[in-house]
C-alpha positions in Angstrom: 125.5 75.4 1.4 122.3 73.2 1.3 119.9 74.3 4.0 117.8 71.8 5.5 113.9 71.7 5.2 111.5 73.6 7.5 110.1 71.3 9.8 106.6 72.5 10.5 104.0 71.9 13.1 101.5 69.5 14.0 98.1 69.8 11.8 95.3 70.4 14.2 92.7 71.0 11.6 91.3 69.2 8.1 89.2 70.9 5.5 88.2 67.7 3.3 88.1 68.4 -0.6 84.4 68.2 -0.5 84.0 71.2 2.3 83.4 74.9 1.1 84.0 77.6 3.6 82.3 80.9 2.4 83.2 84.0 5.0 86.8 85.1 6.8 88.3 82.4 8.3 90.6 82.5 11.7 92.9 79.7 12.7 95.7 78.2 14.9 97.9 75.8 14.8 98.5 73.9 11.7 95.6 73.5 9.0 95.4 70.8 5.9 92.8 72.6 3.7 92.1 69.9 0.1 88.8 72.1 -0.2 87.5 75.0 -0.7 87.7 78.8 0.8 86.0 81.9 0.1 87.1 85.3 2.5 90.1 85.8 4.2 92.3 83.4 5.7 94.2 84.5 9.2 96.3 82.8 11.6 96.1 84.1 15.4 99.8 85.6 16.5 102.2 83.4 17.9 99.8 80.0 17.2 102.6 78.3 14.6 100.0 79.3 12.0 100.8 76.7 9.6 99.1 76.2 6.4 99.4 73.4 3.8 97.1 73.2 0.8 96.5 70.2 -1.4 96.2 70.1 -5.3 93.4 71.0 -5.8 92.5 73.4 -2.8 91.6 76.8 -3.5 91.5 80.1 -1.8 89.9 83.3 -2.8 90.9 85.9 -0.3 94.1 87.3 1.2 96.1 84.7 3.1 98.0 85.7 6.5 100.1 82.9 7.6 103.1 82.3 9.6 104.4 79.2 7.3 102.8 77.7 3.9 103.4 75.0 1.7 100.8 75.8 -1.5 99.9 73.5 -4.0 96.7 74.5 -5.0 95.2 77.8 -5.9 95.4 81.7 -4.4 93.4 84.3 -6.0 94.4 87.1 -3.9 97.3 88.9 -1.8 99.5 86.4 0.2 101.9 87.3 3.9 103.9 84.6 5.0 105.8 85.9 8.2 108.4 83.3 8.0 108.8 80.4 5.3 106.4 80.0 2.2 106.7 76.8 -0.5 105.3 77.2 -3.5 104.9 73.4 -5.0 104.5 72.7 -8.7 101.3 73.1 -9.9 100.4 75.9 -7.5 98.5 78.8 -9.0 99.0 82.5 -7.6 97.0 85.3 -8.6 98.1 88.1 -6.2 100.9 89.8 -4.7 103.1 87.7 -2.3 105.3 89.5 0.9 107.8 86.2 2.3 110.3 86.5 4.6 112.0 83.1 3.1 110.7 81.2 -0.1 110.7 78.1 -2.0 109.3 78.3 -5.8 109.7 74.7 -7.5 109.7 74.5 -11.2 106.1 74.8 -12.8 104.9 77.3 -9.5 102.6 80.1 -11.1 102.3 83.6 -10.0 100.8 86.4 -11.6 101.9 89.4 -9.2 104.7 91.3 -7.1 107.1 89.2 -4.9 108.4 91.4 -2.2 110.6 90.2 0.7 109.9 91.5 4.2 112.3 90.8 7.6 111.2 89.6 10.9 111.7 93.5 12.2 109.2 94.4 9.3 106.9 92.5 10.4 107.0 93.8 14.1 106.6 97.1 12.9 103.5 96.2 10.9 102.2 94.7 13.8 102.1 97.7 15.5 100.6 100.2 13.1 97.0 99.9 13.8 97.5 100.3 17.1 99.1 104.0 16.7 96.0 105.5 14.4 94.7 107.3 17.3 97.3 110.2 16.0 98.5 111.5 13.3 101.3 113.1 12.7 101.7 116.6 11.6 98.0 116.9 12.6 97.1 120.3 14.0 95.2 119.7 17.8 92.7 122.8 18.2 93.0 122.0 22.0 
């Protein structure tokens, strides 16, 4: 009936409150961010990608992330590939793809909610790779 929590990974990283990141970020592992980001935040495949953001943490740019526990602020599209948290207080402005969530009471988000499977996410995975064709195109060869 009552499932038990995620238990999440180590933190290898810190991003104090006072620290402003302004580019694309990549990471693995898990990563406390209590500042500031500004550009795209990706975890490398099959790292734990593990993100937890303090109160007053923001992020402006699309967020790829295996797991996440959000309490500050998003302004832009999330992915979570498997568990996202979304802790009172925390802001969203974007749309969010999960495969499982947690909203608490007093969790803002201002866009779609859409939930995607582990075999979605494989499949996605493998789209860029298959651009070199498309199909239905005519070869003149």
């Amino acid at each position: 009936m009552f499932k038990k929590k995620k238990k999440l990974g180590s933190i290898d990283t810190l991003i104090d409150k006072d620290f402003v990141i302004k580019g694309n970020t990549t990471f693995s592992g898990g990563l406390r961010l209590d500042g500031k980001l500004y550009g795209d935040l990706t975890f490398i495949e099959d790292s734990g990608g593990t993100l937890i953001m303090g109160e007053h943490s923001k992020i402006k740019g699309k967020v790829t992330v295996e797991t996440a526990i959000i309490a500050g602020e998003i302004i832009g599209d999330i992915k979570c590939h498997d568990y996202l948290e979304l802790q009172p207080g925390s802001v969203i402005n974007g749309n969010i793809e999960y495969n499982s969530i947690e909203v608490h009471a007093g969790a803002k988000v201002s866009g779609d909610l859409r939930q995607i499977t582990k075999a979605q996410i494989k499949a996605q995975k493998k789209l860029p790779f298959k651009k070199d064709k498309v199909i239905g195109e005519k070869n003149d060869n």
